[in-house]
N, C-alpha and C positions, 0 to 999 in steps of 0.2 A: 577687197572686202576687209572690215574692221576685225582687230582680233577678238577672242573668246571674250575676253574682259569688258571690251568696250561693249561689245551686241549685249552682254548681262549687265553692265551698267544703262544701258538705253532702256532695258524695260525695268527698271526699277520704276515705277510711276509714281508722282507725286500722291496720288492716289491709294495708292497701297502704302505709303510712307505716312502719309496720316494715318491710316486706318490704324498700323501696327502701331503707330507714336500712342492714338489714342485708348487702344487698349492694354499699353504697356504701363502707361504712365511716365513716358521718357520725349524729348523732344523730338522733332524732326529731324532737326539736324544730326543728331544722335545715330539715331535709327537709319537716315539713310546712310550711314560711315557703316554704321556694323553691319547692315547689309551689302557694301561692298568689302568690307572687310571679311566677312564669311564667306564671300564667291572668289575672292583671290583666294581663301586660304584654300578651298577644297580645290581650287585651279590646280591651288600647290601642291596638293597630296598628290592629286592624277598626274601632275610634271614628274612629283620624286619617284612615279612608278610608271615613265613614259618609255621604258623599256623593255616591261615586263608584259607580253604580249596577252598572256593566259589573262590577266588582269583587267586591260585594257579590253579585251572580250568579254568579261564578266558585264564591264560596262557598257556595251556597248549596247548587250542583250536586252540589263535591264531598263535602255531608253526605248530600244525598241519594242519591247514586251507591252509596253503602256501606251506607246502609239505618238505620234508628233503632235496629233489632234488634243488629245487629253495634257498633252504637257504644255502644247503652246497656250494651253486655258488656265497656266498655274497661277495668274493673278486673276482672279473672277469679283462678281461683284464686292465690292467695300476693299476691294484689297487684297481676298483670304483666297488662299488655295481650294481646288476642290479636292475633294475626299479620294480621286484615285491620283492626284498629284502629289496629294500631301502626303499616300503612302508610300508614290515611287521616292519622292525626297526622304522620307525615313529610314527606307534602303537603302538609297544612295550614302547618305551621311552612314550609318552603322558598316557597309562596305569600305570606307573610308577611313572610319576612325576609330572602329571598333571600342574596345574597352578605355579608350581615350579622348571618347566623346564630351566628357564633362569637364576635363580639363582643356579641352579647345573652347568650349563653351565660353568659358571661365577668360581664356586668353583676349579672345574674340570681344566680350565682354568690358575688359579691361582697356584694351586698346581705344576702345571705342568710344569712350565715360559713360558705358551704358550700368546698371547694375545687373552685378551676379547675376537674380534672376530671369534677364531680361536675353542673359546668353542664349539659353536651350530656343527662344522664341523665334531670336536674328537668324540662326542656323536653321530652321526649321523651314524659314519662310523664304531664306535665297536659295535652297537645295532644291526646290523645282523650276526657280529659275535657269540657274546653271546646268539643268536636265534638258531644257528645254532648248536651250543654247545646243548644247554636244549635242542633240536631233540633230543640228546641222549639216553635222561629219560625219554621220552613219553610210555615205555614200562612198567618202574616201576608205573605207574599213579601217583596220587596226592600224597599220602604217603612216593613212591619211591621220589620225586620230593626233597619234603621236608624234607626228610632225607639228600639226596645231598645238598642244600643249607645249611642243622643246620650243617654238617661236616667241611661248608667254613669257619664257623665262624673264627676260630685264623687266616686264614689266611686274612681275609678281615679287621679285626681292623686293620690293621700295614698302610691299602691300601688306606682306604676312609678317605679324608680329614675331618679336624677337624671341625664341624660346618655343615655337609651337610646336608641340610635342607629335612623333611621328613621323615628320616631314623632312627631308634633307635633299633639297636642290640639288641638281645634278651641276658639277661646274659648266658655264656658257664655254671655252670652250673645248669639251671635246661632247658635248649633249648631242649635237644633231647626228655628230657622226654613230656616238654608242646607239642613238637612237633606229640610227638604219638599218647599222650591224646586228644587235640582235633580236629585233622586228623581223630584218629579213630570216635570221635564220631559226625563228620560231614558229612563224608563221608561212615558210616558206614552203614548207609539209601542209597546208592547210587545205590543198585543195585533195589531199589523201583520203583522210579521215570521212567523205559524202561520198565517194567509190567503193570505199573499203566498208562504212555503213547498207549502199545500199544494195551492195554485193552478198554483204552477211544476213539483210533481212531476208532477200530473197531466197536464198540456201533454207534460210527458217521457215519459208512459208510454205519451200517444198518439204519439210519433214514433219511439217503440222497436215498438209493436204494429205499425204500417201499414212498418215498415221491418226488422223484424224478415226473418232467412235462414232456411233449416231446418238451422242449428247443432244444433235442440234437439233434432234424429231424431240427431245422433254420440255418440260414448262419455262418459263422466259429463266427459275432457278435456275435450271438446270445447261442453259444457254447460257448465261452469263460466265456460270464456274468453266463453260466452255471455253468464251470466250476469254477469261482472263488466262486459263492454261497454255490457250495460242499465245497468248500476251506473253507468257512467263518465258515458254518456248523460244520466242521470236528473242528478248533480250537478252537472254543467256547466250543465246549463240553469236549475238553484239555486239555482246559485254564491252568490250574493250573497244570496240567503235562507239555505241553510245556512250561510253565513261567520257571519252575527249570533245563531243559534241553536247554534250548535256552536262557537265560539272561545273556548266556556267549558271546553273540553275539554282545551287546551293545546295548543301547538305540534305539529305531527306530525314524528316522528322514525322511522327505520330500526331493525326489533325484528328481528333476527337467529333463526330456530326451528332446533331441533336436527338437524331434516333438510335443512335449509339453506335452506327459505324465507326470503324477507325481506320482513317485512310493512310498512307505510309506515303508522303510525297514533298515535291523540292519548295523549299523557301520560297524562290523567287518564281517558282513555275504558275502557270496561271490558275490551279486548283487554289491554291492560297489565296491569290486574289482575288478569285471569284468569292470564295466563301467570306472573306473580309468586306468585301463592297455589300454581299448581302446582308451583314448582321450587322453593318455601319447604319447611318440614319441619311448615307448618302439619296437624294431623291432618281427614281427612274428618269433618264434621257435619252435623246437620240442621240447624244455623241460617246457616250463610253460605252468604248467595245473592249474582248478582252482577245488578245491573239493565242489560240492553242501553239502550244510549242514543244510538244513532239507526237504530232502526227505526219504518218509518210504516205505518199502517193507514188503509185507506178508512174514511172515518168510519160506526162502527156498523157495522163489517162487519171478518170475518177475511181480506180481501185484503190480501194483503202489495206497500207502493207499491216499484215498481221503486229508488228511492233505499236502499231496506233491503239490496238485494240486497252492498253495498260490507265492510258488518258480518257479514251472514252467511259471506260467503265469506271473512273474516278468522278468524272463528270455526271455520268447514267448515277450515282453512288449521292453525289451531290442533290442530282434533281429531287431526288426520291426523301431527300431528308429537307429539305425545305419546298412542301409541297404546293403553297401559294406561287412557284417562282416559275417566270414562263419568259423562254428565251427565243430571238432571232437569232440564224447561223448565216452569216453571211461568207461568198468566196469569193477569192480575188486572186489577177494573175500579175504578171510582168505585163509591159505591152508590148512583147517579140511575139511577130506574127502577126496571125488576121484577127482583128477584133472582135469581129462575130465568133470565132471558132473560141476565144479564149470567154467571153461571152458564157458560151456552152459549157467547155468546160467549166468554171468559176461552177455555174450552177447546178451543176453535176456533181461535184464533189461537195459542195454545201448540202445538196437535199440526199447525198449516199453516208454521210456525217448524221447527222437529222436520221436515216433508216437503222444506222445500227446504235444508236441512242431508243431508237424504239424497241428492238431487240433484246436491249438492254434494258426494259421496261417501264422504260419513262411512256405516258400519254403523248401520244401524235397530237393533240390537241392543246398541249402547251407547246408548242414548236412551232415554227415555220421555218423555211429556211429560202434564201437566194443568192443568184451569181451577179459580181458586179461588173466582174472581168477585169479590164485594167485602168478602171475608174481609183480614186482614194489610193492614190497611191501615197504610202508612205518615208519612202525613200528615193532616191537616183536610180532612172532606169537604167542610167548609159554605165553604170557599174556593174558585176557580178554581185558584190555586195547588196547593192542595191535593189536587185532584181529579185536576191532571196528572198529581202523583206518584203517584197510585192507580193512572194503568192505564197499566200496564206489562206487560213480561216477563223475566222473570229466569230464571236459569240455576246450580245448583248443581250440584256436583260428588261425585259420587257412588262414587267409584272415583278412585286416581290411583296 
């Protein structure tokens, strides 16, 4: 297999290199240099931090949060990204290069004999290319990851401009070895953290059960402040397992809704995306879906663990405030086991997702929900990694 650089130079399309020349006002030739110039560079940044495992998770999340489907579509008709590619590439870049974004720009730029303005454009539009590439490695996990990055090395010195701020290669040689060494030993705790998680929900869910009021006989109000207190319940007593599994999500900030909720939730978590795709002019499809990322299921079973209740009711929060908007919930498994049985379940836990969204008092009637089982698979099954990302549940938008 070709490495990272080469598979992101193969789909630069001549296609998308005019489209961008044409609405730059810069040539072809140009444009396609700064577009491979912006994909070495950010190869570079994720090389200078192929060690740092918390990182390399960060990223890894947010390719998979968007889905291989939607990223593998980052060059769409004329050229242009679509509207959920162009905002994983947004994230991607600001993850990357934070307040140093305008002087890569600028470098990028330069190297390239594009003008100034034409930086923010190049970077824009290879950031879901290079998204779409790393889908590849989601199956190797963090280690697989950054093995593939420490391999770019000789070929990314020749590519990243001299001075780019940010970035400091790791020497070739002692890269692979630091690479292994502290991979292994950051990640090597990794399979703690979903023991120790769903160890701590379930303690929660017995002290919300036996302390449980009869909130659940009042009005759908009074159900909900129920259920976000199970929510509150459940996290607290988590805390310190959700913090290691969920700080890949980003900071939580105040999202403002048009009916003047204020929800309190993560950057990269799929509440932002969803309410982003809805106020964009993105059009409804059948391919973008949005994967929920933190709801938990008893294992093997459609019970939804009290810690999920904090998402749904962000969601049920969402429905309610753009009330044109009508969603599909689709579920999905691994394919360990019998296909009928995961089948079942899949659509069991989509339409028990979809029940307590009505509880939550959204309309049964903007909803539907189905199981696909271990169809759409978005990763490697023959992985653990791989397998997480299979069973999921996503949510597309069918109406807005």
């Amino acid at each position: 297999m070709g490495s990272l650089l080469d598979s992101i130079k193969s789909s630069i399309s001549p296609e998308m290199v005019r489209s961008i020349a044409s609405a730059a006002g810069e040539s072809p030739e140009s444009i396609k240099k700064g577009l491979e110039t912006a994909s070495a560079t950010m190869l570079g940044s994720l090389a200078s931090k192929s060690t740092d495992s918390g990182f390399l998770s960060q990223i890894m999340s947010l390719v998979s949060s968007y889905g291989t489907q939607t990223l593998g579509a980052a060059a769409g008709a004329g050229g242009t990204a679509t509207a959920a590619a162009s905002e994983a590439g947004s994230n991607f870049v600001n993850l990357l290069f934070g307040g140093n974004k305008a002087a890569v720009e600028s470098k990028i730029a330069q190297a390239s004999g594009l003008s100034s303005s034409s930086g923010a454009t190049i970077l824009a539009s290879a950031a879901p290319l290079v998204l779409s590439t790393l889908s590849s490695k989601l199956g190797g996990g963090v280690s697989g990851l950054s093995s593939a990055l420490t391999s770019e090395l000789p070929d990314l010195r020749g590519m990243i401009p001299a001075g780019m701020p940010g970035i400091q290669l790791p020497n070739l040689a002692g890269a692979a070895t630091a690479a292994r060494g502290e991979v292994s030993e950051k990640a090597g705790g990794g399979w703690l953290w979903p023991v120790l998680l769903l160890g701590a929900v379930l303690i929660a869910g017995l002290v919300w059960y036996f302390n449980r009021t009869p909130e659940a006989a009042k009005p759908v109000e009074s159900a909900a402040a129920a259920t976000q207190s199970a929510a509150t319940t459940a996290t607290n007593a988590i805390s310190d397992a959700t913090k290691a599994a969920w700080a890949k999500l980003g900071e939580l900030f105040k999202r403002k809704l048009p009916d003047g909720t204020e929800l309190s939730i993560p950057k990269l978590g799929v509440e932002n995306k969803l309410i982003n795709w809805i106020e964009s002019s993105a059009p409804v499809d059948k391919s973008t879906w949005f994967d929920f990322d933190r709801l938990l299921f008893d294992t093997g079973s459609a019970t939804l663990e009290p810690a999920s209740q904090e998402q749904l009711s962000n969601v049920a929060a969402i429905m309610k405030a753009y009330p044109k908007v009508k969603i599909k919930i689709g579920g999905y498994t691994d394919n360990t086991g019998d296909a009928a049985a995961n089948l079942k379940l899949s659509d069991e836990r989509a339409k028990n997702v979809m029940a307590e969204l009505v509880k939550l008092g959204v309309e049964p009637s903007r909803m539907e929900a189905e199981g696909y089982g271990d169809t759409h698979a978005v990763a490697d099954n023959n992985t653990e990694e791989g397998r997480q990302l299979n069973r999921r549940i996503s949510l597309r938008v069918t109406e807005k």
